[in-house]
C-alpha positions as CSV (number, residue, x, y, z in Angstrom):
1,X,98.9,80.0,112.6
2,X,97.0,80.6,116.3
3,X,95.9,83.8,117.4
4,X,98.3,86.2,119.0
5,X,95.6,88.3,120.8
6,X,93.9,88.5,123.7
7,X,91.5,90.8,124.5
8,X,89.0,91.6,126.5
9,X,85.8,89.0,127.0
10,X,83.9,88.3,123.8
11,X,80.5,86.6,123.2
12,X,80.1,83.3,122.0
13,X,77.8,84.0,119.0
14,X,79.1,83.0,114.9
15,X,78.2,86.4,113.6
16,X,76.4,88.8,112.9
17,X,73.2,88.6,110.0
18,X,74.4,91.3,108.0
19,X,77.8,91.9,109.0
20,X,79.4,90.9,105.2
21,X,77.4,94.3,103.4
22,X,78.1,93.1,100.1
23,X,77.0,89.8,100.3
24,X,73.4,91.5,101.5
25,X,74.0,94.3,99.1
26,X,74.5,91.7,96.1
27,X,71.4,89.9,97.4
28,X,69.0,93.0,97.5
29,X,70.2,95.1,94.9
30,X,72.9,93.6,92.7
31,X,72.2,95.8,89.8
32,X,72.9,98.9,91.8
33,X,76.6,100.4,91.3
34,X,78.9,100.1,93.9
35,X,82.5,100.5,93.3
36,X,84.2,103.6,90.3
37,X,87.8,103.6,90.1
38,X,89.3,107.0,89.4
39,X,92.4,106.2,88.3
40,X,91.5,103.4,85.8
41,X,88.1,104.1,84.9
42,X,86.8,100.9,86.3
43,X,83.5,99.8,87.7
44,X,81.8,97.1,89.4
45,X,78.4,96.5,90.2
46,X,77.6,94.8,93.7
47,X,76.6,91.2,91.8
48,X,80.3,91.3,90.0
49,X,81.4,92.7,93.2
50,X,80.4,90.0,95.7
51,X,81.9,87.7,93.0
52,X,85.2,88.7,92.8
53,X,85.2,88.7,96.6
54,X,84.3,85.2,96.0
55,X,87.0,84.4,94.0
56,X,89.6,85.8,96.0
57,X,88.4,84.4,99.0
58,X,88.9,80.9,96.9
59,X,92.3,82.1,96.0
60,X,93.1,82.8,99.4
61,X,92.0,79.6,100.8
62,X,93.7,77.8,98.3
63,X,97.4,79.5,99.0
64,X,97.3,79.7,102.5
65,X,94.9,77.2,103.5
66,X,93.0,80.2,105.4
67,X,90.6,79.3,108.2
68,X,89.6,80.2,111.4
69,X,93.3,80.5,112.4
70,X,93.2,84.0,111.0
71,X,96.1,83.6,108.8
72,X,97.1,87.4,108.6
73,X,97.6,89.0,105.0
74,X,99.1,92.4,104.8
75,X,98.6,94.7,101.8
76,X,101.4,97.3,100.6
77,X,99.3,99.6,97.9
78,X,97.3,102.4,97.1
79,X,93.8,103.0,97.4
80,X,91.9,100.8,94.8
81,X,89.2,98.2,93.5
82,X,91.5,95.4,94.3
83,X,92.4,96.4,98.0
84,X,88.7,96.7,98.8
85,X,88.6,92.8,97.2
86,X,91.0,92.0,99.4
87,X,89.6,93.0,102.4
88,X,86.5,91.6,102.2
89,X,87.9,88.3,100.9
90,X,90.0,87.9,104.2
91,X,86.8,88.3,106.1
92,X,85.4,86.0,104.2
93,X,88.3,83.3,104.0
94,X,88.7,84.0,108.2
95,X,91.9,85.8,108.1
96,X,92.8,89.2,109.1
97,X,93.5,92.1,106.7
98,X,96.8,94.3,107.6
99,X,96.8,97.2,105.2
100,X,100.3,98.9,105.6
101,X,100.8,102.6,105.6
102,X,103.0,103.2,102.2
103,X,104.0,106.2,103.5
104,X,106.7,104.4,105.9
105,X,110.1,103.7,105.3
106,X,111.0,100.1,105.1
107,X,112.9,100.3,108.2
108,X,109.6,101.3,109.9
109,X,107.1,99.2,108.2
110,X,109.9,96.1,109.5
111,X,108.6,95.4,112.8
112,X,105.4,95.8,111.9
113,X,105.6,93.0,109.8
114,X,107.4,90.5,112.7
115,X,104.6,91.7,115.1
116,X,102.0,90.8,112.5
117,X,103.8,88.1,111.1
118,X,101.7,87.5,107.5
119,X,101.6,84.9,105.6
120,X,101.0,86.6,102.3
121,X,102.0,90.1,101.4
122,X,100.1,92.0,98.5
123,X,101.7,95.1,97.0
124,X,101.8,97.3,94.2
125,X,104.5,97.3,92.0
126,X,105.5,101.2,92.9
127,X,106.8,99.6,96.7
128,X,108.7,96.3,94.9
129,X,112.0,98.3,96.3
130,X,110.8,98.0,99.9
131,X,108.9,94.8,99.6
132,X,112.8,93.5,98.9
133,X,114.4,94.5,102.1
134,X,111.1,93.1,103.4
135,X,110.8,90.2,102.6
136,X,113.7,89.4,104.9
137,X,111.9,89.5,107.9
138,X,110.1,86.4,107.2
139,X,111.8,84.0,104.2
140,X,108.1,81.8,104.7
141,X,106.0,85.0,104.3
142,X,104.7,84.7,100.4
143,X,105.0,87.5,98.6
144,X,102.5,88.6,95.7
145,X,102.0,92.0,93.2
146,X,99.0,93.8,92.4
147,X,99.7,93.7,88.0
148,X,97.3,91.8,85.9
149,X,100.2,89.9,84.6
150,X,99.8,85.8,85.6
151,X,101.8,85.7,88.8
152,X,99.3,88.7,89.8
153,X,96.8,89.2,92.2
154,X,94.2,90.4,89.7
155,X,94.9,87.4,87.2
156,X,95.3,85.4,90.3
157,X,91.6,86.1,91.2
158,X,90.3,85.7,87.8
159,X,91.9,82.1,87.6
160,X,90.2,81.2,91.0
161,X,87.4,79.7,92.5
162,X,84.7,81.2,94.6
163,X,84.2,80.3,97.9
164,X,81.1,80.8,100.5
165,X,81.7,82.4,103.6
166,X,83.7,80.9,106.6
167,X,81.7,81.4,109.7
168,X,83.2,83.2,112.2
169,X,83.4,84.5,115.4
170,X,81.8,88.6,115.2
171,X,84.3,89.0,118.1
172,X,87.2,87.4,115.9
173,X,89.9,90.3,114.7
174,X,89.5,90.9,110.7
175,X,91.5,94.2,110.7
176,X,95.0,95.2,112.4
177,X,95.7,98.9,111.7
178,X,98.8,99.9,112.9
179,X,99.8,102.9,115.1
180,X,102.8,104.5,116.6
181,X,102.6,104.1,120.4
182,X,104.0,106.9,122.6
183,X,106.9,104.6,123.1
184,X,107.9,104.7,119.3
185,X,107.1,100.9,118.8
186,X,104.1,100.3,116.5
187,X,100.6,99.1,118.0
188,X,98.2,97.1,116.0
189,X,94.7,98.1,117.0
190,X,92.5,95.0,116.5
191,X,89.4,95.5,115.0
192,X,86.6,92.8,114.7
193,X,83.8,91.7,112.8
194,X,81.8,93.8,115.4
195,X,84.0,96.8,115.9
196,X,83.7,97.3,111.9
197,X,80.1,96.9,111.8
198,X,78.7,99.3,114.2
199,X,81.7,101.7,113.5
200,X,79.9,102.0,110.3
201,X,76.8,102.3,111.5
202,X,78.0,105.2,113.8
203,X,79.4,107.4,110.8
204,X,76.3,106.7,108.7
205,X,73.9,108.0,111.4
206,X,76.7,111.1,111.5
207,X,77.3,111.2,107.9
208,X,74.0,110.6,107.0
209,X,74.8,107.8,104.3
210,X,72.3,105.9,102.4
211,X,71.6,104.0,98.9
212,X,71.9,107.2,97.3
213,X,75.2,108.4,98.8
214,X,78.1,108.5,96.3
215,X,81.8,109.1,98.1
216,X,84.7,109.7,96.8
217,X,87.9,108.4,98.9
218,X,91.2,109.5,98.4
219,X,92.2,109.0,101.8
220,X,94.4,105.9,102.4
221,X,93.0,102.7,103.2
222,X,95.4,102.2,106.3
223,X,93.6,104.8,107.9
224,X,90.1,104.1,109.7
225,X,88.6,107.1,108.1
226,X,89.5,105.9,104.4
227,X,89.0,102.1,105.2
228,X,85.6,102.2,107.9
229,X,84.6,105.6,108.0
230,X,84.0,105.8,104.1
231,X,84.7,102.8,102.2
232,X,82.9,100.1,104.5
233,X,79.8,102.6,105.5
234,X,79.0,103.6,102.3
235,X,78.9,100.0,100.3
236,X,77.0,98.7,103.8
237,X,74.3,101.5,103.0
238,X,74.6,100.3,99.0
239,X,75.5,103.6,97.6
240,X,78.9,104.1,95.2
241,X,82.5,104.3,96.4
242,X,84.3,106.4,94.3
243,X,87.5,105.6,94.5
244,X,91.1,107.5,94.2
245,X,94.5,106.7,94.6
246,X,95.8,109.6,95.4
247,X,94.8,113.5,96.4
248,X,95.7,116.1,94.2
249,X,93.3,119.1,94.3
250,X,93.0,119.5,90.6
251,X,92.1,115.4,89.9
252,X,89.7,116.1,93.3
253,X,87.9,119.1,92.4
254,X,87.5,118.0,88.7
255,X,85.6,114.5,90.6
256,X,83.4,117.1,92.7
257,X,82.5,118.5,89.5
258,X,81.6,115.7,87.6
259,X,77.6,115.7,88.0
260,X,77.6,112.2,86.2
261,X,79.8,111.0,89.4
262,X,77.6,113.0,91.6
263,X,79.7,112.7,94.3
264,X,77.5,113.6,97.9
265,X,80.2,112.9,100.3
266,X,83.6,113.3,100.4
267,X,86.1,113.1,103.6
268,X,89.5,115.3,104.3
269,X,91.9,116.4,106.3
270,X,91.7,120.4,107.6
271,X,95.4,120.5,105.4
272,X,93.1,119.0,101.8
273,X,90.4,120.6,102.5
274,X,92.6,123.8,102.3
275,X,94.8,122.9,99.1
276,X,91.3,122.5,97.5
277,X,90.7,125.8,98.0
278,X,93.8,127.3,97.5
279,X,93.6,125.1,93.7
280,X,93.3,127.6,90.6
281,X,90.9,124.8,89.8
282,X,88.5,126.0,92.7
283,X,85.2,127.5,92.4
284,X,81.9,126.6,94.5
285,X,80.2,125.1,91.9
286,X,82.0,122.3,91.9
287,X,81.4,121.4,95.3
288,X,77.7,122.8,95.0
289,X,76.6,118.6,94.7
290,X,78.7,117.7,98.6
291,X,75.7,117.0,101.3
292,X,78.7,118.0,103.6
293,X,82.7,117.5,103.0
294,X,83.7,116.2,106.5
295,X,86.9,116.8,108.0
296,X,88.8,115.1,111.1
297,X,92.3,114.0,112.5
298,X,93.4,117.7,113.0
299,X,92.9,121.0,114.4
300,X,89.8,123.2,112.5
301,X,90.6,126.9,112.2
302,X,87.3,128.8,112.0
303,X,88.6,131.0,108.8
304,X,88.5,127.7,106.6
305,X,85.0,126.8,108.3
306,X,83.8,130.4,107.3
307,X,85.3,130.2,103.9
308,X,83.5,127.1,102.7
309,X,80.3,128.5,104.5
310,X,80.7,131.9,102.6
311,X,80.4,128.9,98.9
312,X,77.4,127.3,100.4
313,X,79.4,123.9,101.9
314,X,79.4,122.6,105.8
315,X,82.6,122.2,106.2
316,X,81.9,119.4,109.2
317,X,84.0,118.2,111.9
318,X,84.6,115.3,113.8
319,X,87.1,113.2,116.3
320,X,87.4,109.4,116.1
321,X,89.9,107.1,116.1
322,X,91.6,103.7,114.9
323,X,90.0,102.4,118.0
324,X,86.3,103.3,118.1
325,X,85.8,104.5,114.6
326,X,83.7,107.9,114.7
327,X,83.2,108.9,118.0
328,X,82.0,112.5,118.2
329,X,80.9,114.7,115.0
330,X,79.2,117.9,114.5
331,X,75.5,117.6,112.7
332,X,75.3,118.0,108.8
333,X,73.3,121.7,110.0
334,X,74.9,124.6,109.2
335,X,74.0,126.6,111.7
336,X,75.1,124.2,114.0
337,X,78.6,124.5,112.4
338,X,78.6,128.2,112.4
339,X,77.9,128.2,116.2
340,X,80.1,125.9,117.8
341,X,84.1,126.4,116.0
342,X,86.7,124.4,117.3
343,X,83.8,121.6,118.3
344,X,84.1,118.2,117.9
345,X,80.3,118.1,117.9
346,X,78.2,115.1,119.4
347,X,78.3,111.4,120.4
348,X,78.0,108.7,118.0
349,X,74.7,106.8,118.6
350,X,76.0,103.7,119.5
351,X,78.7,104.8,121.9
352,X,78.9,105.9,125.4
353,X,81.4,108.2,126.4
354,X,82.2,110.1,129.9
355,X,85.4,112.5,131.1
356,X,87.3,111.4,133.7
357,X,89.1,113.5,135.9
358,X,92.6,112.2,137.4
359,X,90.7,111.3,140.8
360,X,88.7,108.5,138.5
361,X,85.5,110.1,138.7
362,X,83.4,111.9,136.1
363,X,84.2,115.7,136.3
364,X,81.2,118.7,136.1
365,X,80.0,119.8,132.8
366,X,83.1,122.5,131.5
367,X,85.6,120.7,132.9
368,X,88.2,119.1,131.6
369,X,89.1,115.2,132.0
370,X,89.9,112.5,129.5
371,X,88.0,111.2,127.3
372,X,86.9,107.0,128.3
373,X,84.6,105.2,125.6
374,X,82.7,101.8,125.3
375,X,80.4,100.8,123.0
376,X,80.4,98.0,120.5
377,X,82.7,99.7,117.9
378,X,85.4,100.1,120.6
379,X,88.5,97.8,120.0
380,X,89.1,95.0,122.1
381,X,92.9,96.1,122.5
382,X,95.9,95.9,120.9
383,X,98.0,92.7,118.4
384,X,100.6,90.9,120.6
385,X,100.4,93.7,123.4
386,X,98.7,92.2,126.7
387,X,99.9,94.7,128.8
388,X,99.4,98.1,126.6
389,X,95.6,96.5,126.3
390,X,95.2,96.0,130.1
391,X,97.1,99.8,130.6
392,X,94.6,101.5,128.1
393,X,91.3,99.9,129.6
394,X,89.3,100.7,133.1
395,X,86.6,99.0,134.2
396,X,85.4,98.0,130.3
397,X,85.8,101.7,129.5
398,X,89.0,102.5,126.5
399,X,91.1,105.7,128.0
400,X,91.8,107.5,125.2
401,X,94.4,109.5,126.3
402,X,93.1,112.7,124.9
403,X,91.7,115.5,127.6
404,X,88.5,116.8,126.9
405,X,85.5,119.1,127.9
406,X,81.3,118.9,127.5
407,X,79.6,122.0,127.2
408,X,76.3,123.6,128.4
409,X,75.2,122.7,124.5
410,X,75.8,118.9,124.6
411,X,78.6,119.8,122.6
412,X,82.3,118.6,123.0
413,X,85.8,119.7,122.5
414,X,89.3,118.3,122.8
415,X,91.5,120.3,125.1
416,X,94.9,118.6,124.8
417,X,96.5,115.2,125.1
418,X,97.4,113.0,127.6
419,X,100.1,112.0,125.3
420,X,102.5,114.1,123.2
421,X,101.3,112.5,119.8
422,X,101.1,115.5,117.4
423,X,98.8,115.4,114.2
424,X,100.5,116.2,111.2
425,X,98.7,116.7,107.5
426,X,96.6,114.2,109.1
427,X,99.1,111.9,110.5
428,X,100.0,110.6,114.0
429,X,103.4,111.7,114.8
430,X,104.7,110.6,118.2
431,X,107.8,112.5,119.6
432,X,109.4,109.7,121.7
433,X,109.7,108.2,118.0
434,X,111.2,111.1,116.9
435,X,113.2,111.5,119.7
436,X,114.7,108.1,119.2
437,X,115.6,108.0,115.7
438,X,117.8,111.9,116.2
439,X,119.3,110.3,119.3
440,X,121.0,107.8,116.9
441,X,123.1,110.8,115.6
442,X,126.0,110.3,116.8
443,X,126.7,114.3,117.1
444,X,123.6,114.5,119.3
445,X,123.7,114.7,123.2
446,X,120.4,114.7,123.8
447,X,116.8,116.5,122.3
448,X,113.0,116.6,122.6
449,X,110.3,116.7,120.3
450,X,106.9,118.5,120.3
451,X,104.5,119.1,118.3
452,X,103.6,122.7,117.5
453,X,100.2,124.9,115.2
454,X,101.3,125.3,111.5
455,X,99.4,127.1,109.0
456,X,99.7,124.7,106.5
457,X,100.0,120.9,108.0
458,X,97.4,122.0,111.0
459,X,100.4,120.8,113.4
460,X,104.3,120.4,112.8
461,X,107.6,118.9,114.5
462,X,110.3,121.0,116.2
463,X,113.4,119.9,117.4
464,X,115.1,121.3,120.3
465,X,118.8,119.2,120.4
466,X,121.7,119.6,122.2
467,X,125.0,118.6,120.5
468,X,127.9,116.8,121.7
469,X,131.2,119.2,122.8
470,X,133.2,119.9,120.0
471,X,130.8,119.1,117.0
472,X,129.5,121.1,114.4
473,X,127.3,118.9,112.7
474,X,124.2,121.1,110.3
475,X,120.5,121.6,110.6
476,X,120.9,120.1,107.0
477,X,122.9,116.9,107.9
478,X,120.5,116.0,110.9
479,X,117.3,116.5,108.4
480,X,118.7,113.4,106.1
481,X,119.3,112.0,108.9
482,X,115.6,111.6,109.6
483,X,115.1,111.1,105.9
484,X,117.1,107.2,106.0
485,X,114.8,106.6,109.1
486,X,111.0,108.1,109.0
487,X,108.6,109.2,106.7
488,X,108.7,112.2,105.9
489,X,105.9,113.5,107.9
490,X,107.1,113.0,110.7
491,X,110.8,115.0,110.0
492,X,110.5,118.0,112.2
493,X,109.6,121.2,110.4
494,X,112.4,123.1,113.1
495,X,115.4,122.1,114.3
496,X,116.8,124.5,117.1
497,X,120.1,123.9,118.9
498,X,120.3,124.9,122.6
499,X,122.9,124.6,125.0
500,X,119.9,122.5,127.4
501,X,117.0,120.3,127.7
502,X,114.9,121.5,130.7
503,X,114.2,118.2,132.4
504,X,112.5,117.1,136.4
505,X,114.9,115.8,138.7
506,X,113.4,112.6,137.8
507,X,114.8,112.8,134.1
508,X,111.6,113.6,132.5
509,X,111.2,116.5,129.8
510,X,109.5,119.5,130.5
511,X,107.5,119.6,127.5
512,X,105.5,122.4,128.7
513,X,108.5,124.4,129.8
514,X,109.6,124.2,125.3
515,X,106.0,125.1,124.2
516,X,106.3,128.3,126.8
517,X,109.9,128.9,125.1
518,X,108.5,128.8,121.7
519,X,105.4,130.6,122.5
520,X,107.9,133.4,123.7
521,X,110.1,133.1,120.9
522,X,107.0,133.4,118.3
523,X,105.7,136.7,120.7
524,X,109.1,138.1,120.2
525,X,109.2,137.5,116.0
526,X,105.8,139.2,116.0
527,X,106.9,142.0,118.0
């Protein structure tokens, strides 16, 4: 199959020297542990490591003839040995890995798969329901399971031959992760050979990573942070991945507190990092080992930084993104994370970043403006989307979209968003998605979506819709409504009904004149 990308230029050179980090690590310290499986009490070193790579790469290139076509091969599964296998192998083989987000419906994780259009899809046997209905989008598209049984990808690699490494363009893609676009239509963010080294190299600078790291990951592979941030940086630098298939604070904690594991590095999301502490199973000791737990993808509220402080852990923050990787993060110092709450900290090493104002021009230090990056990490643009990947570039610089401020410290902070994308427990929720899937109701007139602060998820949905004369349709009814068509993070935690939308005379929502409404509605509760 040929490419369906274009980006923006690339060089002409076949790689980078140390750009496969367990082929290096294998070389140079084989011996040396580098993946622990939670969930099945499995281990590899990184010698029986970079041979089981080998062997899938083999297995790859001998079903789908895998070259420098970049055959894509999309996995459906939770976090494990095998899906860190499988990754590696598709670099290897020249293909491009597409791990799915398992927390979709199957109606959402459908056009993702046309877009993508693999030629092998991997799953685990808990999504065989979905993988079904799948399957129909492409009756070519092979279909395999996780299991150990003999039509299995496990017994599948065992069975195979190892193959050496394809050589390959550093600028070539080897990773789409998908996100929603402000339009509601998925976006697959390319990320290359080159954009996956040095976004490692950024998070170990800020995570200070080495051979003697050990982190645990129970964050999802689909995501940058569980896939880059922790998974690829840490077997780069040759210390152990620990990994889990799932969070729950109790199995968490008790990993913390293993001192055989000795876990030094573990990532979350503001909304784990406070069901960890809210766990009967909680006590500092347990996370007495952590060089730092790091937290990202939504707002910090100073109490939780305090509280972890108060047990002796630096509760870190951070921004990045599924196109650039880390981009800003506050030092492992704790003084530096007492002083500066609601900071995003500092500039990765290897990335340049400035704040735009709407003019085009860098605004004064305090203002605000969006945030533009480049740098080596930085994604060359977006799978099949020409035109989103001219819109989000200027000049070689990646708009963000997100509205930020520098200040007199060095120190950043986001503001707001360009966009209406909410974060949710850690997730990207986009309203216009929303939006779309309630105006389907045939009951509903019209409504808007925004995203609003919660306690518990950092940020939640609420839904302001007006109804069509004469119906009487439930709050109840219109939630399983959005049950049969999104995940469930991204059902609003509120539905309101109101007699009118406030919108321009242009037809566009005022957003801002809702958040004022619910602002005054929340002033009048407390009251």
């Amino acid at each position: 199959m040929a490419h369906s990308f274009s980006g923006m230029a690339s060089s002409a050179d076949c790689g980078l020297a140390t750009d496969d980090p367990i082929l290096y690590r294998a070389r140079v310290a084989g011996d040396a542990l580098a993946l622990s499986e939670i969930a099945t009490g499995r281990q590899l070193t990184y010698a029986a490591l970079d041979a089981r790579i080998a062997r899938c790469a083999g297995l790859l290139s001998a079903m789908l003839g895998v070259g420098r076509d970049g055959a894509r091969v999309a996995m459906l599964a939770r976090n494990s040995i095998d899906s860190i296998v499988l990754a590696f192998a598709c670099q290897r083989a020249g293909a491009i890995y597409v791990p799915l987000n398992w927390r979709l419906s199957a109606a959402e994780l459908r056009p993702i798969l046309a877009d993508c259009a693999p030629a092998l899809l991997v799953h685990d046997e808990e999504f065989s329901a979905a993988v079904e209905s799948l399957a129909e989008v492409d009756p070519e598209m092979m279909v395999i399971w996780t299991g150990s049984d003999p039509g299995g990808l496990a017994a599948r690699i065992e069975a195979s031959l190892a193959v050496k490494p394809l050589p390959v363009d550093a600028d070539q893609p080897c990773v789409l992760l998908y996100t929603s676009g402000t339009t509601g239509h998925p976006k697959g963010v390319v990320i290359t050979r080159r954009n996956a080294f040095f976004a490692a190299i950024n998070f170990s600078f800020v995570g200070e990573i080495g051979p003697g790291s050990v982190a645990l990951c129970d964050l999802p592979f689909f995501h940058t942070i569980g896939l880059i941030a922790v998974a690829r940086t840490t077997l780069m630098l040759g210390g152990t991945l620990v990994i889990s298939d799932r969070f729950t604070p109790a199995r968490t904690l008790a990993a913390l507190a293993d001192r055989q594991r000795a876990i030094t590095h573990y990532f979350a999301v503001p909304q784990i990092a406070l069901a960890l502490r809210g766990d009967p199973a909680y006590s500092a000791a347990a996370l007495s080992g952590l060089h730092a737990l790091f937290v990202g993808g939504a707002p910090l509220t100073q109490a939780l930084i305090e509280s972890y402080l108060g047990d002796g852990v630096a509760l870190v923050n951070g921004y990045g993104m599924s196109e650039a990787g880390t981009v800003l993060h506050v030092p492992i110092d704790r003084r530096a994370v007492r002083d500066n709450p609601g900071s995003v900290g500092l500039p990765a090493p290897l990335l340049d970043i400035r704040i735009v104002g709407e003019d085009g021009r860098d605004v004064g230090e305090g203002e605000i403006g969006e945030l533009w990056l480049r740098g080596p990490a930085v994604t060359p643009g977006y799978w099949n989307k020409p035109e989103e990947t001219a819109a989000a570039f200027a000049d070689g610089w990646y708009r963000t979209g997100d509205l930020g401020r520098r200040e007199v410290n060095g120190f950043y902070r986001i503001v707001d968003r360009l966009k209406d994308m909410y974060i949710s427990g850690g997730e990207n929720v986009y309203p216009a998605e929303v939006e779309a899937a309630l105006a389907g109701h045939p009951d509903i007139l019209d409504v808007a979506v925004l995203g609003i602060p919660d306690i518990k998820w950092g940020e939640c949905g609420i839904a302001y819709i007006v109804l069509r004369p004469g119906a009487a349709v439930t709050g109840e009814a219109i939630a399983g409504h959005c049950a049969a068509r999104l995940a469930a993070f991204k059902h609003p935690a509120r539905i309101l009904f109101v007699e009118t939308i406030p919108r321009t005379a242009s037809g566009k929502v005022q957003k801002h004149v809702l958040r004022q409404l619910h602002s005054d509605e929340t002033l009048q509760r407390q009251a």
